[in-house]
N, C-alpha and C positions, 0 to 999 in steps of 0.2 A: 612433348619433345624432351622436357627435363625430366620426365619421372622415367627414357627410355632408359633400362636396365643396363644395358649393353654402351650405349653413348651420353646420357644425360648429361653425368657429372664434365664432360667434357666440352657437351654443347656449352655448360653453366659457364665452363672456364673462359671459352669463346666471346660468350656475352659479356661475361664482367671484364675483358680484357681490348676488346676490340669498338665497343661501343655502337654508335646510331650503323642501325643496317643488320646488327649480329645476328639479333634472332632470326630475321625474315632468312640470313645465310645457315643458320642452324636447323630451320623448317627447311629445308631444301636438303642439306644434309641427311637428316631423318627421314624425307619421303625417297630419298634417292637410297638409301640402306632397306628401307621398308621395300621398292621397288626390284631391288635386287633378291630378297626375299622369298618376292611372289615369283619372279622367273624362275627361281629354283624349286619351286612346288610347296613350297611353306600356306598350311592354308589357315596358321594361324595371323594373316597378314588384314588388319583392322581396314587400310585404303588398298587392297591389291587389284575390285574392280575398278574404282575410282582410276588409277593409276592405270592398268591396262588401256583407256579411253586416251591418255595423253599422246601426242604425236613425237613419240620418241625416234623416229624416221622420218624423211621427207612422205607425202602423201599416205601416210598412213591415218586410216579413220578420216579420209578425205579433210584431212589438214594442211595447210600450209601455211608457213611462219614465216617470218622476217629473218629467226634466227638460221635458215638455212637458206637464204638467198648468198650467191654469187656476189661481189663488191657491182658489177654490172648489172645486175637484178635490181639491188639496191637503188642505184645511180637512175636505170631508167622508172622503175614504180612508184619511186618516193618525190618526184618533180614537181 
């Protein structure tokens, strides 16, 4: 994450600035630029199949998250 070319020095400034939490917000940052990458046909992209796996849509790759439930999905699954 720090040695990326394009963001490192930025994520560094993040972490020295912002404290407990930054880097895990920095690794997210990175794989969410790296991901954007491989949509656009970059196939120099280190994680792009990793990343295509992830459930970037509801049921995609027969995934389903928490973070796309309805406040009533929530309310009723989580009881």
């Amino acid at each position: 994450v720090l040695d990326d070319e394009a963001c490192g020095k930025s994520f560094q400034t993040l972490i020295d600035k912002a404290g407990p939490g930054a880097f895990t917000v920095s690794l997210a940052g990175y794989l969410s630029k790296e991901y954007m990458r491989y949509l656009e046909g970059d196939d120099d992209v280190l994680f792009g199949p990793y990343l295509a796996t992830l459930p970037w849509k509801r049921n995609i790759n027969g995934q389903e998250h928490v973070l796309f439930w309805t406040n009533d999905e929530i309310g009723q699954n989580l009881q």
